[in-house]
C-alpha positions as CSV (number, residue, x, y, z in Angstrom):
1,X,-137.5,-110.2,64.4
2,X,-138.3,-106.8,66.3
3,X,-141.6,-106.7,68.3
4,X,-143.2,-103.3,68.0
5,X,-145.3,-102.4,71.0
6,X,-148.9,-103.2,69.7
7,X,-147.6,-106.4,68.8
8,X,-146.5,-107.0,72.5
9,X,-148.9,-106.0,74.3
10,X,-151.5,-108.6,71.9
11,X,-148.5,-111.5,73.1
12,X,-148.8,-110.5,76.6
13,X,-152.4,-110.3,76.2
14,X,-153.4,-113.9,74.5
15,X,-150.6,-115.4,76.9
16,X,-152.8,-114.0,79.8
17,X,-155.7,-115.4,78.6
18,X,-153.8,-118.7,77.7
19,X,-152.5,-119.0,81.4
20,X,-156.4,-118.8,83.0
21,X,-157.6,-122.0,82.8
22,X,-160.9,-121.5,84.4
23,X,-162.5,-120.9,81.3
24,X,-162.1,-121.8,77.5
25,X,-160.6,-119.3,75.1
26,X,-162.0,-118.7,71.5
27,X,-160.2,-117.0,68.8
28,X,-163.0,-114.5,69.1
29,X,-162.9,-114.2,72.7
30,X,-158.7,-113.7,72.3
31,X,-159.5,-111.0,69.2
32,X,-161.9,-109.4,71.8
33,X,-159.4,-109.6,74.8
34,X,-156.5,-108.0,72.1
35,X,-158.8,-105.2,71.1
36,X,-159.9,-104.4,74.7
37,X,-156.3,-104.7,75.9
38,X,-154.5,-102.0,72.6
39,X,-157.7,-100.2,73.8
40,X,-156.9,-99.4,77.7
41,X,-153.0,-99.3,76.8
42,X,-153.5,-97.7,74.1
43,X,-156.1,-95.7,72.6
44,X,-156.6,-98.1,69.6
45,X,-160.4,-98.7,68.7
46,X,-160.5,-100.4,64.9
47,X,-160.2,-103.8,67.3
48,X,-158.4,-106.4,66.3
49,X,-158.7,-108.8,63.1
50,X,-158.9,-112.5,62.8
51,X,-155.8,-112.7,60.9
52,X,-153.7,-111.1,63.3
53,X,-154.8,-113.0,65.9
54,X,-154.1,-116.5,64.0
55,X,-150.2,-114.3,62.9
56,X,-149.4,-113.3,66.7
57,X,-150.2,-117.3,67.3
58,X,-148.2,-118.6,64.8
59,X,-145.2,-116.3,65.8
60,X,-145.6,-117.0,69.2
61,X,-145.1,-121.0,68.5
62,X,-142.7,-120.4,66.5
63,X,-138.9,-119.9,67.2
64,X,-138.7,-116.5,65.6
65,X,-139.3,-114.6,69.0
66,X,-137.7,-117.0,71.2
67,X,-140.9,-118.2,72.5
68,X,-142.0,-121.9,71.2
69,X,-145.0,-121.5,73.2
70,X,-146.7,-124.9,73.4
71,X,-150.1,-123.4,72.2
72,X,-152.6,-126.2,71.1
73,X,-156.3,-126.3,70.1
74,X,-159.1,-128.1,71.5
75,X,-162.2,-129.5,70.6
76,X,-161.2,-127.9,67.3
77,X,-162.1,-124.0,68.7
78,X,-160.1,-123.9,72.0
79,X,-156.9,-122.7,72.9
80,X,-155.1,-123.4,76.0
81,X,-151.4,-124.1,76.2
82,X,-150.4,-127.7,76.5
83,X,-148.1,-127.3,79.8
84,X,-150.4,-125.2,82.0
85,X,-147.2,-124.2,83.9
86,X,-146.2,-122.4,80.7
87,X,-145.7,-118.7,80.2
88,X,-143.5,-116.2,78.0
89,X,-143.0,-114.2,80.9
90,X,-141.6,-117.1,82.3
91,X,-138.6,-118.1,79.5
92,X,-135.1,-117.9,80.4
93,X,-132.9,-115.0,79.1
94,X,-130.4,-115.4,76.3
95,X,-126.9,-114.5,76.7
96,X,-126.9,-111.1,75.1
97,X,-130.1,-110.3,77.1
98,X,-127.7,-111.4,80.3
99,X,-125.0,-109.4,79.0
100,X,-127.5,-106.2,78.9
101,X,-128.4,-106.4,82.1
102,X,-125.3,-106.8,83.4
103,X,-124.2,-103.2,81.4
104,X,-127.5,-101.9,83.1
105,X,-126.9,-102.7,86.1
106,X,-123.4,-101.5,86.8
107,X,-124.3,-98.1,85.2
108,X,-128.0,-97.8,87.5
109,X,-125.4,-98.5,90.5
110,X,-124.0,-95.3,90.2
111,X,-127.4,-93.5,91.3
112,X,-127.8,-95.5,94.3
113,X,-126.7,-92.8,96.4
114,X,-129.8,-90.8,95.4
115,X,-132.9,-92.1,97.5
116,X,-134.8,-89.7,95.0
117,X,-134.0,-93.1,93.3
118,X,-134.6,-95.6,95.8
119,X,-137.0,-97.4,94.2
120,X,-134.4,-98.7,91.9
121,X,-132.0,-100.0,95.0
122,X,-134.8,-103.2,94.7
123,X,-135.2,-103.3,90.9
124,X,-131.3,-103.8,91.3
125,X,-131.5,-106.3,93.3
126,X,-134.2,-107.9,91.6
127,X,-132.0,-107.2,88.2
128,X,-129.0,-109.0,89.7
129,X,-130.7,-112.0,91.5
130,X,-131.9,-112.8,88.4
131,X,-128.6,-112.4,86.6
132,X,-126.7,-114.5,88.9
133,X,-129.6,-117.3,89.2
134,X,-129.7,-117.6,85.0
135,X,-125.8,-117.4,84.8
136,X,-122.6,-118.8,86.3
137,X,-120.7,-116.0,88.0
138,X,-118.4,-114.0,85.7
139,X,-116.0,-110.6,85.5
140,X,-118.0,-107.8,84.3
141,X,-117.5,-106.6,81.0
142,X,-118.1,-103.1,82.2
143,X,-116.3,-101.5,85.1
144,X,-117.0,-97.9,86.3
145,X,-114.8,-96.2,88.3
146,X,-115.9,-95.7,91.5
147,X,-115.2,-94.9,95.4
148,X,-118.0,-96.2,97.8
149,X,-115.9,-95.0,101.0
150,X,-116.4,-91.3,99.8
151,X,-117.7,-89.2,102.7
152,X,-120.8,-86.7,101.9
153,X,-122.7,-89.5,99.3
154,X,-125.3,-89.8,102.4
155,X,-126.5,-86.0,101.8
156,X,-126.8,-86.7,97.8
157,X,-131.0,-86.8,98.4
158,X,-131.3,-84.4,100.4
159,X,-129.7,-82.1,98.8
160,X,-131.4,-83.1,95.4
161,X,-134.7,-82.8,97.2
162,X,-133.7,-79.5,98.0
163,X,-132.8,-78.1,94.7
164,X,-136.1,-79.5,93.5
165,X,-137.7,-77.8,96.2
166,X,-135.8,-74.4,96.3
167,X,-135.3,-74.8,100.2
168,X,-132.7,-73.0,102.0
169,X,-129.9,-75.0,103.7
170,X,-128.3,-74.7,106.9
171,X,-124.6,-76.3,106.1
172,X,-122.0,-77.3,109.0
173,X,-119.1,-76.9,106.8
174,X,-115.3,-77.6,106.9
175,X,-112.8,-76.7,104.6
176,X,-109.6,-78.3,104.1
177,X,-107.7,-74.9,105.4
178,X,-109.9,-74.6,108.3
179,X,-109.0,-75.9,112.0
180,X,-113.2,-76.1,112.3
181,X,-116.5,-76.0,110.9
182,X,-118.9,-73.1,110.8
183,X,-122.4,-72.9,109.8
184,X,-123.1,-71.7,106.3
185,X,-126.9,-70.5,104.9
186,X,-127.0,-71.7,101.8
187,X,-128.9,-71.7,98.9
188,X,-128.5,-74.3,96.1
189,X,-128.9,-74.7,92.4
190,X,-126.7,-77.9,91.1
191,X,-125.0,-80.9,92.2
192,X,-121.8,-81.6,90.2
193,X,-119.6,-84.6,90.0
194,X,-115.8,-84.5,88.9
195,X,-113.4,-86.9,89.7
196,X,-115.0,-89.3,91.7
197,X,-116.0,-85.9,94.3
198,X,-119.6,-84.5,94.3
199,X,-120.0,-80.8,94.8
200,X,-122.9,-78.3,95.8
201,X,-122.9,-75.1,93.4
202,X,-125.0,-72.0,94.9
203,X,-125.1,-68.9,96.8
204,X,-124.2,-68.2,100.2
205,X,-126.5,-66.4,102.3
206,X,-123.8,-63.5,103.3
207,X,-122.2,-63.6,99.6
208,X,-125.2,-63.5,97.5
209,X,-123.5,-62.1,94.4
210,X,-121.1,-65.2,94.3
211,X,-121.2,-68.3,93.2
212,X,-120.0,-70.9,95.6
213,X,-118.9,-74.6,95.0
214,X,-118.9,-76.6,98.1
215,X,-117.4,-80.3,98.4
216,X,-119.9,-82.9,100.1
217,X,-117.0,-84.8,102.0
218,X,-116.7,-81.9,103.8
219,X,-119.6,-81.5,105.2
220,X,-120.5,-82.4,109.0
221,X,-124.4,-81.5,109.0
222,X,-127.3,-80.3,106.7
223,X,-130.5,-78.8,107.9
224,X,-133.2,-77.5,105.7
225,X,-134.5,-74.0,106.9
226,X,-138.0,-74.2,106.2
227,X,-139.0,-70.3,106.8
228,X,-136.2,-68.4,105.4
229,X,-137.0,-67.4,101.5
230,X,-134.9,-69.2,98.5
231,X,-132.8,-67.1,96.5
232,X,-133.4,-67.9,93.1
233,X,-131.0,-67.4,90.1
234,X,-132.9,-67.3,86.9
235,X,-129.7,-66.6,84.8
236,X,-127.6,-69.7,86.4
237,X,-126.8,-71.7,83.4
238,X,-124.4,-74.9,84.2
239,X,-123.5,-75.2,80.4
240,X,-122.3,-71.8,80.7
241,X,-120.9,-71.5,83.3
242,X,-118.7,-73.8,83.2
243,X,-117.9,-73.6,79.7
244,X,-114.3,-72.8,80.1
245,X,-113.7,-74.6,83.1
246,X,-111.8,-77.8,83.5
247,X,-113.3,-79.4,86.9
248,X,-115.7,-77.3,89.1
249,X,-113.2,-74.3,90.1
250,X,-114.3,-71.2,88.8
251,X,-112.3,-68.1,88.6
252,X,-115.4,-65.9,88.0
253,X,-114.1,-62.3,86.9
254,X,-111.4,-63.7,84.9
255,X,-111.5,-64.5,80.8
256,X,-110.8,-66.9,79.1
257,X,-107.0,-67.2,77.8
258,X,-105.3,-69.1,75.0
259,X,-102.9,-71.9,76.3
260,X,-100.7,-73.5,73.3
261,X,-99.4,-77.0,74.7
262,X,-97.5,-78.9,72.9
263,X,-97.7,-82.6,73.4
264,X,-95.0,-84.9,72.4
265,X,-96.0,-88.2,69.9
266,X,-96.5,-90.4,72.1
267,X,-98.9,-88.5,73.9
268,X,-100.6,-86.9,70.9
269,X,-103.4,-89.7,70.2
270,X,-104.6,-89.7,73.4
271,X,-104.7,-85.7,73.3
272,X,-106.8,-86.2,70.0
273,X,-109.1,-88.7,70.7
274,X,-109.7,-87.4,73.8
275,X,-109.5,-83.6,74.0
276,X,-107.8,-81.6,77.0
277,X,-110.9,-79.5,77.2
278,X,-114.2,-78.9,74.6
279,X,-112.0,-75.8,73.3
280,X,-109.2,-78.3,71.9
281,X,-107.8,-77.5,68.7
282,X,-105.1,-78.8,67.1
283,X,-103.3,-76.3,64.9
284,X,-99.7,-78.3,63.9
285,X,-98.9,-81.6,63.8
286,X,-94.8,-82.8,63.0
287,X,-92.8,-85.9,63.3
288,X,-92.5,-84.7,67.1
289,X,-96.1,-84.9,68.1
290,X,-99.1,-82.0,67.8
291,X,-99.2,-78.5,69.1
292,X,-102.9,-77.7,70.5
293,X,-104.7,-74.7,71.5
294,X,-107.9,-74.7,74.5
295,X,-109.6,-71.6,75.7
296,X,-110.1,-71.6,79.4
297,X,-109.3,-69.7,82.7
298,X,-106.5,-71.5,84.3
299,X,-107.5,-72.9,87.9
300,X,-105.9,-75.6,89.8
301,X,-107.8,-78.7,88.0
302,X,-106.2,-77.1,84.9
303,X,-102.8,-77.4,86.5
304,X,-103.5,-81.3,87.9
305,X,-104.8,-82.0,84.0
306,X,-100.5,-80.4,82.6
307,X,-98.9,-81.7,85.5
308,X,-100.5,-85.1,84.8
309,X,-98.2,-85.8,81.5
310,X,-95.0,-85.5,83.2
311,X,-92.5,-84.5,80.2
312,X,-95.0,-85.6,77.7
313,X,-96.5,-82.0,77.7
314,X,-94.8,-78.6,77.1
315,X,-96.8,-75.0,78.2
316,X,-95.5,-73.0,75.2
317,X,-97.9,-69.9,76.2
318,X,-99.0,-67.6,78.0
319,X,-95.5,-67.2,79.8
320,X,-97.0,-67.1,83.2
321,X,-98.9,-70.4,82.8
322,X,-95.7,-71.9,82.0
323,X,-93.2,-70.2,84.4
324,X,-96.1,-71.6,87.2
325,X,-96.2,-75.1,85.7
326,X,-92.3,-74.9,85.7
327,X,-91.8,-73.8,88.8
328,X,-94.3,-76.7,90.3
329,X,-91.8,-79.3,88.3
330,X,-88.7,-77.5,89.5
331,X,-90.0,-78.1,92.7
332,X,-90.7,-81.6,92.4
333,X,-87.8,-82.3,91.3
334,X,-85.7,-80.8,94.4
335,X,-87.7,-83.2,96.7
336,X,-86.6,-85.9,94.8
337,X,-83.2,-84.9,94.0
338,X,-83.2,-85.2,98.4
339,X,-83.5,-89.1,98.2
């Protein structure tokens, strides 16, 4: 039976008045406490009717709701609840409400390396106390890929407090090619995630006429440079520009090309169902498998993605994709030939 919100907040209402024993509660004085109550919350000013009142007891006795709610009547006009321990915030969860919270919590986990959301590191705890005290302990029926031991997940608020606030970072930064870091004045407009990494997209301070995408786990130190002005970028548009990207490298400058694959048939229904990139069409299928067509700028993520199906996947054009993805396989197969 669904519970509209009206409807709840007169339960939560007459089962407040039901838990205060210190006085003795009319059906008037619970029509008057429901009115008051869809009043504050609300807005609602008709008040409440008699028969409603008597319906939202009648429900809440019954089994329909889950409640059973020992409500009993005294001296023919009072009502009180028979155990005075008794309350529907009280009532233990069902299993589909268990298996919820469960989903909910393994998906809220994921934001825990925000402290813009740290607020909800207690409500998970709360969640997942409450789990494990109204349930035996079982596998999860949801499991999200994920790498705790990732360096850089400490500067996720900061940096999001920083984007919110348009304030001009000071980055110690170390690239993977570099023997050491060097400072970096930066100024950013997105945090990105993409395979388990998070990235900072912006503009540097020297470079402002390029975008920049900088991986967190490889940064040593963040300061925020209160006095020095924020470059903003009206036009940035994340949909857009990454639009015919695969991952967060992009070539800007370059267009968009047409890559055919073709995919062989047992590789084909994973192609379909899910797609290579948004620009995914298939345009022949055979005995053999499909032959598809995306429209991006080739990058490396693009070559990871190809590489990725071993001989499942053929690059039919343009030629120089293909001689660079054949050249990569050549080469892999030398070092192994070595063995």
């Amino acid at each position: 039976m669904p519970v509209n919100r009206n409807a709840l907040i007169r339960y939560t209402t007459i089962d407040k008045c039901l838990r205060n024993h210190y006085r003795k509660w009319t059906l008037e004085d619970l029509m008057d406490a429901c009115s008051d109550a869809l009043y504050e919350f609300e807005g609602i000013d008709k008040g409440v009717s008699r028969r409603t009142v008597q319906l939202d007891i009648q429900n809440m006795r019954s089994e329909k709701l889950g409640y059973n709610a020992p409500i009993v009547v005294t001296e023919r006009k009072y009502y009180t609840y028979e155990d005075s321990d008794y309350s529907i915030t009280q009532l233990p969860l069902s299993d589909q409400d268990l298996n919820k919270l469960n989903d909910a919590v393994e998906i809220l986990k994921q934001f825990q390396g925000f402290s813009h959301f740290s607020e909800m590191t207690g409500l998970i705890q709360k969640l997942e106390n409450k789990i494990h005290t109204e349930q035996s302990k079982e596998r999860p029926i949801i499991h999200i890929d994920k790498n705790e031991n990732l360096k850089g997940l400490e500067h996720l608020n900061v940096l999001y407090q920083t984007i919110q606030n348009k304030k001009v970072l000071k980055i110690e930064y170390q690239s993977f090619k570099a023997r050491n870091s060097h400072p970096i004045y930066f100024f950013p407009y997105l945090l990105k995630e993409f395979n388990n990494r998070w990235f900072l997209v912006g503009r540097q301070k020297s470079k402002k006429n390029k975008l920049m995408t900088l991986a967190l786990d490889r940064f040593q130190n963040i300061d925020i440079m209160e006095k020095m002005q924020f470059l903003e970028d009206p036009d940035f548009d994340p949909d857009e520009y990454y639009k015919h990207a695969i991952g967060v490298t992009v070539n800007e400058g370059l267009s968009p090309r047409t890559i055919v694959l073709k995919i062989d048939r047992t590789n084909a229904p994973y192609v379909i169902t899910k797609p290579i990139h948004a620009s995914q069409q298939v345009i022949e299928k055979g005995h053999e498998g499909i032959i598809i067509r995306i429209k991006v700028v080739p990058n490396y993520e693009l070559e990871r993605v190809l590489l990725g199906f071993g001989p499942g996947l053929e690059v039919l054009s343009p030629p120089s994709l293909r001689k660079r993805i054949g050249d990569l396989i050549i080469r892999s197969e030398q070092i192994y030939r070595k063995v």
